[in-house]
VODRENDO-814730 format. One record per atom (N, C-alpha, C): residue number from 1; atom name; x, y, z. Coordinates in Angstrom, 1 decimal, padded with zeros to 4 digits. Example, Ala and Ser with C-alpha at 12.3 -4.5 7.8 and 13.67 -1.06 7.14 Angstrom:
2
<r><nr>1</nr><atom>N</atom><east>013.2</east><north>-005.7</north><up>007.8</up></r>
<r><nr>1</nr><atom>CA</atom><east>012.3</east><north>-004.5</north><up>007.8</up></r>
<r><nr>1</nr><atom>C</atom><east>013.2</east><north>-003.3</north><up>007.8</up></r>
<r><nr>2</nr><atom>N</atom><east>012.8</east><north>-002.2</north><up>007.1</up></r>
<r><nr>2</nr><atom>CA</atom><east>013.7</east><north>-001.1</north><up>007.1</up></r>
<r><nr>2</nr><atom>C</atom><east>012.9</east><north>000.0</north><up>007.9</up></r>
# end
This chain:
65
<r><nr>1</nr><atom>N</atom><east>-011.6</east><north>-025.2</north><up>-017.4</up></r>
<r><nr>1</nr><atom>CA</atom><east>-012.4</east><north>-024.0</north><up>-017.3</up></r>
<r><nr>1</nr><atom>C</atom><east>-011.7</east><north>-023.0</north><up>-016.3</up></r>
<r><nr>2</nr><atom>N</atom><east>-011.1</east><north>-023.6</north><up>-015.1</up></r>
<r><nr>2</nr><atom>CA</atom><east>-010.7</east><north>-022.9</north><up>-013.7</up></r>
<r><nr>2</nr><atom>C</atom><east>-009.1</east><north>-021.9</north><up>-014.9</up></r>
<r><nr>3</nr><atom>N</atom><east>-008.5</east><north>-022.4</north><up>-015.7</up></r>
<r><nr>3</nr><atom>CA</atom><east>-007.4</east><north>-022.2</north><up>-016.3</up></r>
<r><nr>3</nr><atom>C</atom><east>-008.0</east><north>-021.3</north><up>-017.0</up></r>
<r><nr>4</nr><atom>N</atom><east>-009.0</east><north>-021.5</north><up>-018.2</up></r>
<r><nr>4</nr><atom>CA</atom><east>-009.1</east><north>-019.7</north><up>-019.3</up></r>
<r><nr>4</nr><atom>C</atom><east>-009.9</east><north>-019.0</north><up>-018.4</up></r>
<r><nr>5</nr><atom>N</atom><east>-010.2</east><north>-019.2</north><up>-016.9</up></r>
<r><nr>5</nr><atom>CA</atom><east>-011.1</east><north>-017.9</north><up>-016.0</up></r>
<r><nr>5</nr><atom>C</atom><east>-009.6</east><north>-017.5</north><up>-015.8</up></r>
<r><nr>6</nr><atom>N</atom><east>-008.7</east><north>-017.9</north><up>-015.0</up></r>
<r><nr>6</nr><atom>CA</atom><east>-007.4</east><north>-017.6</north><up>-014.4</up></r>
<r><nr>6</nr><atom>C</atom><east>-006.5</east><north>-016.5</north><up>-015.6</up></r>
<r><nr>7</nr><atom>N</atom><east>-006.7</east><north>-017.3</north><up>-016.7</up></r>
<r><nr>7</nr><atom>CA</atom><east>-005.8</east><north>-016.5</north><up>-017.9</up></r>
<r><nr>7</nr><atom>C</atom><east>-006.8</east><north>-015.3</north><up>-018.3</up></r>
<r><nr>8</nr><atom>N</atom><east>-007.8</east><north>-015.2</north><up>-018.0</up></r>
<r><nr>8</nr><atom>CA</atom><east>-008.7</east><north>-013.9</north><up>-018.6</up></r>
<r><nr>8</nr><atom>C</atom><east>-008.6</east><north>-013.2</north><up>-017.4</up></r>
<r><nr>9</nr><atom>N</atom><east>-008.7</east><north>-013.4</north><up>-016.1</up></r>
<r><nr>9</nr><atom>CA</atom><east>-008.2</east><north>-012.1</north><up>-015.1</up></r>
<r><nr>9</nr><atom>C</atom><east>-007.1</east><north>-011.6</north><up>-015.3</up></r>
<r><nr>10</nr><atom>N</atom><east>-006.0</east><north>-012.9</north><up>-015.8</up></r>
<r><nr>10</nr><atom>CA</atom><east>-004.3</east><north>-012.0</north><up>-015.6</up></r>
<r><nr>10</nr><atom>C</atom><east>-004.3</east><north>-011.3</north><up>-016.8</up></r>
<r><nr>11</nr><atom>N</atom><east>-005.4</east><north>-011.5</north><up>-017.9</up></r>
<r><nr>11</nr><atom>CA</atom><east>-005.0</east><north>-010.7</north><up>-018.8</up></r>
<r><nr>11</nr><atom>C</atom><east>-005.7</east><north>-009.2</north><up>-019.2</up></r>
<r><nr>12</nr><atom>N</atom><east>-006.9</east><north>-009.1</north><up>-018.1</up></r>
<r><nr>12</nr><atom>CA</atom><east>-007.8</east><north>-008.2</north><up>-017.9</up></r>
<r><nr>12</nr><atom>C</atom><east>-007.0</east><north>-006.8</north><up>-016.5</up></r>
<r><nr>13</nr><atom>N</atom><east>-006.1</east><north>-008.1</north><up>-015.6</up></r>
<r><nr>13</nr><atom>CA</atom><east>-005.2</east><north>-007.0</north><up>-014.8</up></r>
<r><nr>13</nr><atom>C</atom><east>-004.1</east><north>-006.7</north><up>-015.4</up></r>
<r><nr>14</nr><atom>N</atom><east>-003.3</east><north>-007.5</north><up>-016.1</up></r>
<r><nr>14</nr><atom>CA</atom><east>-001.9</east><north>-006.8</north><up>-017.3</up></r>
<r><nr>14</nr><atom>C</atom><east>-002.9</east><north>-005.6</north><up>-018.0</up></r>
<r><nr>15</nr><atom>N</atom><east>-004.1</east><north>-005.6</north><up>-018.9</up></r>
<r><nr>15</nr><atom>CA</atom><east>-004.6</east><north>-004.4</north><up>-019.5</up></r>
<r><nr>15</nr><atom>C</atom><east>-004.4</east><north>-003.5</north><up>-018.2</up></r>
<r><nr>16</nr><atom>N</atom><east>-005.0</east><north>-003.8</north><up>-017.2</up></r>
<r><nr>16</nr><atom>CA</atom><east>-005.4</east><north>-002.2</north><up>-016.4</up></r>
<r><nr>16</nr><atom>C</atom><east>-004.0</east><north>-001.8</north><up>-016.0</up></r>
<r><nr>17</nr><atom>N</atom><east>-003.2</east><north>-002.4</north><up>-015.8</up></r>
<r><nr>17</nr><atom>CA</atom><east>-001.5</east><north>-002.1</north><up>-015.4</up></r>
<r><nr>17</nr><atom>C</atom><east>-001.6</east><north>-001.3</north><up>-016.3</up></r>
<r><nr>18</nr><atom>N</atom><east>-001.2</east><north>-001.6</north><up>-017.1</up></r>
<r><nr>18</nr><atom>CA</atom><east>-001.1</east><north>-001.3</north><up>-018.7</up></r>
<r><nr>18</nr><atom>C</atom><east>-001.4</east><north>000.5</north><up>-019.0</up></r>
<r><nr>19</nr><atom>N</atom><east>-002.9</east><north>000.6</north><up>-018.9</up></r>
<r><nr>19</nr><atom>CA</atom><east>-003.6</east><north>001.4</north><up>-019.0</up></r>
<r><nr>19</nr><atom>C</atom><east>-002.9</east><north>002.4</north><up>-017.9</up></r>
<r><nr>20</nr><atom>N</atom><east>-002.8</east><north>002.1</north><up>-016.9</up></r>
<r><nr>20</nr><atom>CA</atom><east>-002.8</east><north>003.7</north><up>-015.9</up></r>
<r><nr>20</nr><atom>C</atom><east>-001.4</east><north>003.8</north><up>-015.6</up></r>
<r><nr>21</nr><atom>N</atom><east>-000.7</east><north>002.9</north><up>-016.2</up></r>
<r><nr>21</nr><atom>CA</atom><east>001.1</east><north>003.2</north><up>-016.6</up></r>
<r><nr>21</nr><atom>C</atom><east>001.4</east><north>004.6</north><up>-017.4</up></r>
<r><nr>22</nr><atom>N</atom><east>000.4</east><north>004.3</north><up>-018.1</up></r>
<r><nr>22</nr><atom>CA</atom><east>000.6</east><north>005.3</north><up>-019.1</up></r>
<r><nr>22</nr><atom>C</atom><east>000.1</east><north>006.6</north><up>-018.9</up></r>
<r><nr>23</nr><atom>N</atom><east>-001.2</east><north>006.6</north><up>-018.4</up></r>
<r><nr>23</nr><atom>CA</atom><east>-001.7</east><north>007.8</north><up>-017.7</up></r>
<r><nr>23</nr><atom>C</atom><east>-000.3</east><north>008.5</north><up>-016.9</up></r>
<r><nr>24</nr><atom>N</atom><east>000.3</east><north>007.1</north><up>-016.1</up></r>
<r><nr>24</nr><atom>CA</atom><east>001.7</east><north>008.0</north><up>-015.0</up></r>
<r><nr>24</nr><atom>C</atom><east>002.8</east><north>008.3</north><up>-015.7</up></r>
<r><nr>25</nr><atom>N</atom><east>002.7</east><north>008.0</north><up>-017.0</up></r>
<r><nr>25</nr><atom>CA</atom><east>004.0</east><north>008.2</north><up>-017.8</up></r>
<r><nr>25</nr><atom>C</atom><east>003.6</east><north>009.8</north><up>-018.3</up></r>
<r><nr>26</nr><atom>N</atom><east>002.4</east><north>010.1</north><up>-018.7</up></r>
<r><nr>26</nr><atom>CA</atom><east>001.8</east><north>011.3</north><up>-019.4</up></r>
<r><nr>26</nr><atom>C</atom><east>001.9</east><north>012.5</north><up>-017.9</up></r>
<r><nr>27</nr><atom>N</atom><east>001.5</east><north>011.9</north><up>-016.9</up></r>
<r><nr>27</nr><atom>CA</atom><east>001.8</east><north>012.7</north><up>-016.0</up></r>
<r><nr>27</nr><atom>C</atom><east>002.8</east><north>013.6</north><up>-015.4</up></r>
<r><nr>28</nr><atom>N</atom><east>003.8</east><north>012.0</north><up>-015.2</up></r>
<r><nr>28</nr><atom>CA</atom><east>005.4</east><north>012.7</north><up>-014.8</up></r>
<r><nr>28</nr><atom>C</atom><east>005.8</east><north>013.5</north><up>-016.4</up></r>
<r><nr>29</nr><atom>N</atom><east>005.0</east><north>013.4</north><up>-017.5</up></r>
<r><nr>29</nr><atom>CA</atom><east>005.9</east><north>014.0</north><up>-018.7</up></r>
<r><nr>29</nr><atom>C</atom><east>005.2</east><north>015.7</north><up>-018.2</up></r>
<r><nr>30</nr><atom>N</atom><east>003.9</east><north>015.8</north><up>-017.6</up></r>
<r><nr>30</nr><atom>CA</atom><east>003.8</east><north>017.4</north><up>-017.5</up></r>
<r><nr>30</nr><atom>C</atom><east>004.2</east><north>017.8</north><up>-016.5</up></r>
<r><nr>31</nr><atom>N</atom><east>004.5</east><north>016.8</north><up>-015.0</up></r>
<r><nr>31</nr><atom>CA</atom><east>005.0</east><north>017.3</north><up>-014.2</up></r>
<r><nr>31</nr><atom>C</atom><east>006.5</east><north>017.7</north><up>-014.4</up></r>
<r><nr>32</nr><atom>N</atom><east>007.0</east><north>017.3</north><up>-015.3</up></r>
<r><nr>32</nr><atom>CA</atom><east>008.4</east><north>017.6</north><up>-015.7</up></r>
<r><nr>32</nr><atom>C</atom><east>008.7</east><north>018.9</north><up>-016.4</up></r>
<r><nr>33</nr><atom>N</atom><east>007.6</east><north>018.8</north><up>-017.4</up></r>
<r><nr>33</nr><atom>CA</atom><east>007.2</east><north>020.1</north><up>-018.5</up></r>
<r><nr>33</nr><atom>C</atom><east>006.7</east><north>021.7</north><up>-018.0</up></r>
<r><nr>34</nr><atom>N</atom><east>005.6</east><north>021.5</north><up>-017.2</up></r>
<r><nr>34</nr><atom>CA</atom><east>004.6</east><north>022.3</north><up>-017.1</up></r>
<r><nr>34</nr><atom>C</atom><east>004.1</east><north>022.2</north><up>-015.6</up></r>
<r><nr>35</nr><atom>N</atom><east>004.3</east><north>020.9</north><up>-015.0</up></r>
<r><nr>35</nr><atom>CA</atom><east>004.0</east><north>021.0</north><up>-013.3</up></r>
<r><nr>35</nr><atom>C</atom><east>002.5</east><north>020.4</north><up>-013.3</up></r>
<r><nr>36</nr><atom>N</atom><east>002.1</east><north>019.9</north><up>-012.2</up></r>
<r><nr>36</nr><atom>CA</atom><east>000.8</east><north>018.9</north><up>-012.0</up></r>
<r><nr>36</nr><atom>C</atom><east>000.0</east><north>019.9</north><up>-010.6</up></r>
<r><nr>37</nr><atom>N</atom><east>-001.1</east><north>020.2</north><up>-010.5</up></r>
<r><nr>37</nr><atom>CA</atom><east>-002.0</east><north>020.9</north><up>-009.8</up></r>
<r><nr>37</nr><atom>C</atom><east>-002.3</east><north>019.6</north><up>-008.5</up></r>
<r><nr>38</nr><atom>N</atom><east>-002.3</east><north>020.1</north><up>-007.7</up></r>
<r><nr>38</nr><atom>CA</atom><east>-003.0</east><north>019.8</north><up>-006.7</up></r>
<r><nr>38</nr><atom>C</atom><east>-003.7</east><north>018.2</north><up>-006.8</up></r>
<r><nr>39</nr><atom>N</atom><east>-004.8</east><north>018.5</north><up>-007.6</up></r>
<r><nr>39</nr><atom>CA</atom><east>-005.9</east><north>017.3</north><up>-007.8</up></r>
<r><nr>39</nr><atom>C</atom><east>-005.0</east><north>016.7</north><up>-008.6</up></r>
<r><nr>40</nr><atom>N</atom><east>-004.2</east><north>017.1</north><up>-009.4</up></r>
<r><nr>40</nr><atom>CA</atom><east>-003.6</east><north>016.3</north><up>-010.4</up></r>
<r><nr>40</nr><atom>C</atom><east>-002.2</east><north>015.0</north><up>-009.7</up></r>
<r><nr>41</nr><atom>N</atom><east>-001.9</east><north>015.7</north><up>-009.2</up></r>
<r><nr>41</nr><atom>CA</atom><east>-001.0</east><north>014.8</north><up>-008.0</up></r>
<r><nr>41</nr><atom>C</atom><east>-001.7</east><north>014.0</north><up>-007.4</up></r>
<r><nr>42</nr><atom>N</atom><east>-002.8</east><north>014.3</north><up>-006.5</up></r>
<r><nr>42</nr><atom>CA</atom><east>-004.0</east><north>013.0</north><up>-005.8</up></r>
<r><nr>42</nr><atom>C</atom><east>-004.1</east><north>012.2</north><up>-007.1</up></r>
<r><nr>43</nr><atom>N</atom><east>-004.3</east><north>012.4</north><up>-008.0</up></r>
<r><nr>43</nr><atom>CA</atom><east>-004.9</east><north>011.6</north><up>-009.3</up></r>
<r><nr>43</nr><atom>C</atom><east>-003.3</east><north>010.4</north><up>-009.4</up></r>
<r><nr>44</nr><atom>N</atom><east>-002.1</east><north>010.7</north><up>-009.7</up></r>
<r><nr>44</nr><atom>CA</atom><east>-001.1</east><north>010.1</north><up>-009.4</up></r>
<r><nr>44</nr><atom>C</atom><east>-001.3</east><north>009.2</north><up>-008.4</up></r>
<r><nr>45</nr><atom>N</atom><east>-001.2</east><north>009.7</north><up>-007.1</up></r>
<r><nr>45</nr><atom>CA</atom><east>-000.9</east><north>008.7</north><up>-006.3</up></r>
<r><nr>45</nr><atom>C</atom><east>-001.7</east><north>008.0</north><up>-006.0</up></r>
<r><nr>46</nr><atom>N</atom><east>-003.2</east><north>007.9</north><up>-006.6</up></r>
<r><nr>46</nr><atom>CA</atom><east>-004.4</east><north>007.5</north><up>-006.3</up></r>
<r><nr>46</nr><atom>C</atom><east>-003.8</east><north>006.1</north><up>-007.0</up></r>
<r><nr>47</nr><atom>N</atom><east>-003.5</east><north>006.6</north><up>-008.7</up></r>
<r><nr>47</nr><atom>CA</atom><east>-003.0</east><north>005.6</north><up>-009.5</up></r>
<r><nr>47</nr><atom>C</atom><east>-001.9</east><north>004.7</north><up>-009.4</up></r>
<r><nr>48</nr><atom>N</atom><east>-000.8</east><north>004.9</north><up>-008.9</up></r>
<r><nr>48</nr><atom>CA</atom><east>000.0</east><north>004.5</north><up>-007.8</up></r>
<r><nr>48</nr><atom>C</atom><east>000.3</east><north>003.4</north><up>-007.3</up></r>
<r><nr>49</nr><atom>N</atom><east>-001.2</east><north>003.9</north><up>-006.1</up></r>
<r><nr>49</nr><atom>CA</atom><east>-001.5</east><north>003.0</north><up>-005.1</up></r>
<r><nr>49</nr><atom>C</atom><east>-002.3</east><north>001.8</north><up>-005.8</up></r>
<r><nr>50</nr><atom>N</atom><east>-003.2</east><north>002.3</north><up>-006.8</up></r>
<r><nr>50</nr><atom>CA</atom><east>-004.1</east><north>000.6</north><up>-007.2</up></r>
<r><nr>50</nr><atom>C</atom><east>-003.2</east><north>000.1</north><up>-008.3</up></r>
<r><nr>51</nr><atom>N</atom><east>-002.5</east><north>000.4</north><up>-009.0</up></r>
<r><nr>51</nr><atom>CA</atom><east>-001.0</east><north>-000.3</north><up>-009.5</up></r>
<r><nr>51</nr><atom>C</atom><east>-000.5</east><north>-001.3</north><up>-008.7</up></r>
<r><nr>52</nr><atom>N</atom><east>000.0</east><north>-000.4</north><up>-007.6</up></r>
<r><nr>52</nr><atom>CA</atom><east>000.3</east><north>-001.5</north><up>-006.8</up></r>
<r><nr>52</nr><atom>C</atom><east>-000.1</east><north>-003.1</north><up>-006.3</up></r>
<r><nr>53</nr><atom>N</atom><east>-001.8</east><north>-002.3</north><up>-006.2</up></r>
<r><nr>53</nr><atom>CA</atom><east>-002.7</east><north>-003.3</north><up>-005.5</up></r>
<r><nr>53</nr><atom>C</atom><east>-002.7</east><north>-004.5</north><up>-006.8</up></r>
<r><nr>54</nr><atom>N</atom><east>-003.3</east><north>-004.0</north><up>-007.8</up></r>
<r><nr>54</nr><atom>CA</atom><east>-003.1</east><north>-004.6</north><up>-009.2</up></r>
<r><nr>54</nr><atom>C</atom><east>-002.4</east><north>-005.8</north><up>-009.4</up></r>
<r><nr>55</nr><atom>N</atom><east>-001.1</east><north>-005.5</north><up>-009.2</up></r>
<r><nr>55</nr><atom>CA</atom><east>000.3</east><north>-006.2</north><up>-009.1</up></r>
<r><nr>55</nr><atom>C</atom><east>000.3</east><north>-007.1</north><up>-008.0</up></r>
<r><nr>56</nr><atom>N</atom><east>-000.1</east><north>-006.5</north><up>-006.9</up></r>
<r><nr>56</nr><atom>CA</atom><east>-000.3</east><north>-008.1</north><up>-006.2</up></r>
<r><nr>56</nr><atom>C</atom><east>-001.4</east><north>-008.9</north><up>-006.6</up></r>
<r><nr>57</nr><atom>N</atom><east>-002.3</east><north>-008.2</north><up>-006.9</up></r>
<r><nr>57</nr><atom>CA</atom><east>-003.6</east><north>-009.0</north><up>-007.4</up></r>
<r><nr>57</nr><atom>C</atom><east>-003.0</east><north>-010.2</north><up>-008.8</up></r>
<r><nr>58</nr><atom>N</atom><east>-002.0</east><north>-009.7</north><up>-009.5</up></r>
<r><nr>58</nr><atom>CA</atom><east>-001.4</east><north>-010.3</north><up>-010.6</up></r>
<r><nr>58</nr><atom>C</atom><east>-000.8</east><north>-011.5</north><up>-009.6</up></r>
<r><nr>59</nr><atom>N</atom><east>000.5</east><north>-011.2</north><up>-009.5</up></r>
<r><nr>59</nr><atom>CA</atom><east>001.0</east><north>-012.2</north><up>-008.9</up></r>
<r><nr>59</nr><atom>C</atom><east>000.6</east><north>-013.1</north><up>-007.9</up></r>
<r><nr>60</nr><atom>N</atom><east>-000.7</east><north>-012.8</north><up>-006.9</up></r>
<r><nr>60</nr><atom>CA</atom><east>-000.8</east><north>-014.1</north><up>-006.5</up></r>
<r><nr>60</nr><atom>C</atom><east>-002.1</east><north>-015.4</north><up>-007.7</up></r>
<r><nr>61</nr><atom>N</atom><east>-002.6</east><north>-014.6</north><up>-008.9</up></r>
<r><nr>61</nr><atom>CA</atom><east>-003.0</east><north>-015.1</north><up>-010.3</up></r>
<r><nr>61</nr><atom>C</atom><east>-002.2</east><north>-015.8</north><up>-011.0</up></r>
<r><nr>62</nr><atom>N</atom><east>-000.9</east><north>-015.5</north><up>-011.0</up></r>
<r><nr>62</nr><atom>CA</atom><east>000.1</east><north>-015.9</north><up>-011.6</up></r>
<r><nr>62</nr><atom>C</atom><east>000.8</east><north>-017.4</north><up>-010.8</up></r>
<r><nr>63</nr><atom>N</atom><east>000.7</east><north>-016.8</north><up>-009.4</up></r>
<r><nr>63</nr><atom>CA</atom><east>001.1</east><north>-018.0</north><up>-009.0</up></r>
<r><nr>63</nr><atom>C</atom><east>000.4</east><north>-019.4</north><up>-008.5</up></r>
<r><nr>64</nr><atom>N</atom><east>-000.8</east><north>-018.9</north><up>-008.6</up></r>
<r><nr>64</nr><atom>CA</atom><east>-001.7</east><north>-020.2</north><up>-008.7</up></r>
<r><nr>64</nr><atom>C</atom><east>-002.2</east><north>-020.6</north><up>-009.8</up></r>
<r><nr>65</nr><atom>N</atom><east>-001.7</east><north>-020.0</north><up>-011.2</up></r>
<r><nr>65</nr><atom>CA</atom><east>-001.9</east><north>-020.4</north><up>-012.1</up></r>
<r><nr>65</nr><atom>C</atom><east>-000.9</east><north>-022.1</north><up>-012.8</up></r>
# end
């Protein structure tokens, strides 16, 4: 049981990775294009920062898996 709880969080944090990767990929593509506002850049680094967090949250799942 302790194993498909373990494999459903790492696979519920790979989605959210996943998910706001893309948001930062759509982002840097307007900040490149067209430039990002103010709140738009907080929104970035907001995203960023819980990526980050994310990722460690992965890896220490991963390694007690």
């Amino acid at each position: 049981m302790k194993c498909e709880s373990s494999e459903h969080a790492i696979h519920i944090l790979q989605h959210q990775i996943h998910c706001l990767t893309e948001k930062q990929t759509d982002a840097m593509e307007t900040e490149t294009f067209v430039g990002l506002t103010v709140e738009e850049a907080q929104q970035y680094e907001e995203r960023r920062a819980r990526i980050m967090d994310l990722v460690r949250q992965l890896r220490l799942l991963e390694s007690a898996a």
